[in-house]
Every structure is written in C-alpha cells, then in structure tokens.
N, C-alpha and C positions, 0 to 999 in steps of 0.2 A: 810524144808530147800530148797531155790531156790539155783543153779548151772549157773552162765551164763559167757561163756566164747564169746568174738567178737572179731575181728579181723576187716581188710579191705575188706574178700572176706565171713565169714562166721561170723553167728550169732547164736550159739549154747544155749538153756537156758532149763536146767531140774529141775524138782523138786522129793525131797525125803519126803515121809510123816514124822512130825514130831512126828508121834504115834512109828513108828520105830527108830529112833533117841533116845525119850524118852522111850525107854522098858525096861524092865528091865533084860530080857532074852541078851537084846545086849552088855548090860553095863555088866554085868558078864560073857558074852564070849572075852570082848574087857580088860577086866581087868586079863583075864585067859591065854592073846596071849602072845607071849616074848615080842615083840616088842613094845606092850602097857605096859607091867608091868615094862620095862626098861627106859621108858619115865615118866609114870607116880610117878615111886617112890615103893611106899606101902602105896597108899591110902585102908583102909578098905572098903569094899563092904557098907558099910551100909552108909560112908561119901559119897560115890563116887553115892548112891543113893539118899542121901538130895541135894546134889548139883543138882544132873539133876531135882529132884521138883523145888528147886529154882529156875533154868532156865527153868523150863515152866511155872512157878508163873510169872517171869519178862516178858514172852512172852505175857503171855494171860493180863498182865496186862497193860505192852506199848507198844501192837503190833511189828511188825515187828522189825529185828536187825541186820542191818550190820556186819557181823565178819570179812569179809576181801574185799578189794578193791584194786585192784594190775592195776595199769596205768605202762605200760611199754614205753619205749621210741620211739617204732616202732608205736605206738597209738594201741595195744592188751589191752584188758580190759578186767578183770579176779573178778566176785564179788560173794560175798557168805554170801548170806540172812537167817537169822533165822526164 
C-alpha cells in the first residue's frame, strides 16, 4: 500500500508492505479492537479472511488499485494505492 500526501511546499509518499496488510495476525487483532468491531458490524473471522484473499487475488491479478484520491481546493493531494 503506497501513502502520498502533496501539498505546495511538501511531498510526502510511504509505503506499507502488503504482506502486513494481508495477515492474518492483523485482521484478527483489528476485528478484536472496539473501534473496528463497531464499524465493521459482526463480520466472522473466517468471512473477514476470504475477503482479504480476495483482495490480494484482485491485486496480483490487475495490479495496482486506487482506494482513495482526495484533490482538495487549496491544490493538497491525498492518494492511497493498493
């Protein structure tokens, strides 16, 4: 997952491996917090981990994936790559 935030004076861009992303250690401690389980619902563990196969089935299969692209009015540019 790429991170890149720009602005007029700065150009910030990180990346997070998607092996951590896709773990499964992370998805059962993010399904375990309040804050995720109150967003998410009551998804079961086992749904919540066919889904993350599938989104690295759709990764490896059409490359890269825009999830967010945020153009603010002042020209800040906020984008977030799978």
């Amino acid at each position: 997952m790429k991170i890149r935030i720009r602005d007029e004076n700065h150009d910030f861009a990180f990346s997070i491996p998607n092996r951590l992303i896709f773990s499964r250690f992370l998805l059962r401690a993010a399904l375990k917090s309040k804050p995720a389980a109150d967003s998410l619902g009551s998804i079961p563990p086992e749904a919540a981990e066919k889904l993350l196969e599938e989104l690295a089935r759709v990764r490896k299969q059409y490359g890269p994936w825009e999830l967010v692209s945020i153009l603010s009015a002042d020209g800040d540019l906020v984008t977030i790559t799978l």
